[in-house]
N, C-alpha and C positions, 0 to 999 in steps of 0.2 A: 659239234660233230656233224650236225646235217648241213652246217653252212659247207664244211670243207666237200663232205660227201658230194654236194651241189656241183660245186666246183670242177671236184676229179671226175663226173659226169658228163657232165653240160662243158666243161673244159676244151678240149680237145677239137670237137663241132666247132664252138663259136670263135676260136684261134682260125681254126683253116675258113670260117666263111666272113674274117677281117682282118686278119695279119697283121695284128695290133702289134704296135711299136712305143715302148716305154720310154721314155728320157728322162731322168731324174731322179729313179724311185729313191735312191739312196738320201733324198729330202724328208720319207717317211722315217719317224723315228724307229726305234727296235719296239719301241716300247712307253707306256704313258700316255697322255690323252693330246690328243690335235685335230684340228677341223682342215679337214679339203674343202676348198672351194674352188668350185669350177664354174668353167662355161656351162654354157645348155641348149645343146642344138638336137637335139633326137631323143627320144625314149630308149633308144639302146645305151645313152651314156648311165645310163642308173644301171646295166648289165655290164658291161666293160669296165669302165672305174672298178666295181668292187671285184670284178672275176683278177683285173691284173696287178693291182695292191697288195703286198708280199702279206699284210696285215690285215683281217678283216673289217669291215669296215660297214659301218649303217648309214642308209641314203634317205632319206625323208621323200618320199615318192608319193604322189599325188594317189587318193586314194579310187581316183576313176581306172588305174593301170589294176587294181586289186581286185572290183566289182565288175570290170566290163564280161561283156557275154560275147563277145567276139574273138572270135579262134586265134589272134593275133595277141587281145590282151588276156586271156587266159592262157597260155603261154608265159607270159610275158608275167602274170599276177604270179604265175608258180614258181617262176624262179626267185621274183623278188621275194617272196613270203620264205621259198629256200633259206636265201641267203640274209632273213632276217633281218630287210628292207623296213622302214617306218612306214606302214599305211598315213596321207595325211589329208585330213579335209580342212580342204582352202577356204570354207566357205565362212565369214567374218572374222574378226580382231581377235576373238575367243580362243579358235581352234588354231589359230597361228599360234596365239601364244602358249596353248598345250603342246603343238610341237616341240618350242624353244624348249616348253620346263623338259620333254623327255629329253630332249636332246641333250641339255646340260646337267640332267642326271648317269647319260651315256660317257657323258668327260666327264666327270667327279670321279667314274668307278675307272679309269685312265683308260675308255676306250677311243677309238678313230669316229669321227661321225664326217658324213658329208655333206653335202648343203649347195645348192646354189642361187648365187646372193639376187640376182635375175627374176628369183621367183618361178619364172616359169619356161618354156621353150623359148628360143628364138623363132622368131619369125622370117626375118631374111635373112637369118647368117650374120645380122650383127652381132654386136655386144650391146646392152642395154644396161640402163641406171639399174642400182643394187640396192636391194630393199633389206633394210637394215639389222636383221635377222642374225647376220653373220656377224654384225658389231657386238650386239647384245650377245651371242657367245660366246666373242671372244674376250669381253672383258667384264662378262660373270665368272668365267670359267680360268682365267688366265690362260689357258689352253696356246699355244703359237697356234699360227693361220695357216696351209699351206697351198697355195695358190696352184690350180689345176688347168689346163688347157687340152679339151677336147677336138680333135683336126680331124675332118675324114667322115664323122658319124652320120650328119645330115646328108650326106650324099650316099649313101649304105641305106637308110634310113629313114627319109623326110617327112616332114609333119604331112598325114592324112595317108601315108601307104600302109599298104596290108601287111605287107612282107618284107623283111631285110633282103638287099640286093649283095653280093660277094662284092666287098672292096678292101679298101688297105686305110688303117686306121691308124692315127698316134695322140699318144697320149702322153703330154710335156708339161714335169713338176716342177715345181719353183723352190726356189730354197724358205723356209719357212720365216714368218713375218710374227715378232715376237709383242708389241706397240708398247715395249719399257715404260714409255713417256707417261702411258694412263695410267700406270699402275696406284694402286693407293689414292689417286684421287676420285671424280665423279665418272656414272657412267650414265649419263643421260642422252638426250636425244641429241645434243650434238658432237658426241661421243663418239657415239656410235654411228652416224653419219659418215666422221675423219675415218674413223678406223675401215667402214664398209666402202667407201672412196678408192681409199688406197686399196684395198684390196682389190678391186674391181680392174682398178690401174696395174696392179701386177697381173692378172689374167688375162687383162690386153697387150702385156709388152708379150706375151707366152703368144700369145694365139695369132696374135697380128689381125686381132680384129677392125673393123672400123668402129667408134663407141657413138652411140647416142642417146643425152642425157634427157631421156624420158625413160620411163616404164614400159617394158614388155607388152603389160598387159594392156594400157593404154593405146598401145600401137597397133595391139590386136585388135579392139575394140573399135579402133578407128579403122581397119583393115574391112572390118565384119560392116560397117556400116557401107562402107565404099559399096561394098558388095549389093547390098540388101538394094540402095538406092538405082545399081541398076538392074 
């Protein structure tokens, strides 16, 4: 009830300050469990995705958007806690893997959960390697994949502003990815590599991004040092 309340709220506002544009929803099932996976350019994609998803839908959201003390992310922690967002802390192998288990108890009870395989923002507006997270739910869970592409946000939105600027947003679904092939056999680490691959691959032919096979965060990190050194 307070996810929808959020919504018919917060609704309206956040239509007219990005004139978000749907392509595809008819890829979300009516009903029964599936994983969105998207790109990740902005902290407003974890507000969009779930506002324009005919189905509600839980995003695994970094849990610094839940605690910050800054008027942007308190804001921003009220709507996700609204709309009944996963607080999640990135911080070791541990709490990753407490995400997955809620997550995959989110699909067992056949709901929508989202996820981006990325891990984290982009940095420049590329696409980056996919951290295997989306593998291992999707073939704990048999769940289909349904590959998301977010266009428009980081420029509404870019990493380190305070405020969202008025732009025109879309947001392009893909037909869902089912991996038959794994079924019934192993789901190990190379597994879930294939399956997190492709998937990654369908969210680049969506968004027409450029891909590069490293880690987000590693590019950050190499980003952060560029900086320090001068």
């Amino acid at each position: 009830m307070q996810y929808q309340v959020s919504r018919l709220i917060a609704g309206p506002f956040l239509r007219s300050l990005a004139r978000p544009d749907v392509i595809g929803a008819e890829h979300i099932p009516a009903g029964g469990p599936a994983i969105l996976a998207s790109n990740h350019l902005s902290v407003v994609d974890s507000v969009y995705l779930p506002l324009m998803v005919p189905r509600p839908v839980t995003f695994a959201a970094k849990s610094e958007y839940f605690t910050g003390t800054r008027l942007r992310d308190r804001v921003v922690g009220a709507y996700l806690r609204s709309t009944n967002q996963l607080s999640t802390d990135r911080a070791g192998a541990r709490a990753a893997q407490a995400m997955l288990d809620a997550a995959l108890q989110l699909l067992k009870d056949g709901q929508l959960f989202g996820i981006y395989p990325e891990g984290t923002r982009s940095p420049d507006g590329r696409l980056y390697r996919g951290r295997t997270g989306v593998g291992y739910l999707a073939l704990n869970s048999g769940a289909p994949v349904i590959p998301v592409a977010m266009i428009g946000t980081d420029r509404m939105m870019p990493p380190g502003a305070r405020i969202p600027r008025p732009g025109r947003i879309e947001i392009r679904i893909g037909e869902p990815l089912t991996f038959d092939q794994y079924r019934n056999g192993p789901a190990g680490a190379r597994q879930r590599r294939a399956v997190t691959d492709e998937v990654v691959e369908a969210i680049r032919q969506l968004s027409g991004q450029e891909y590069v096979p490293v880690y987000a965060s590693a590019r950050k990190e190499e980003l952060a040092s560029q900086t320090a050194a001068h």
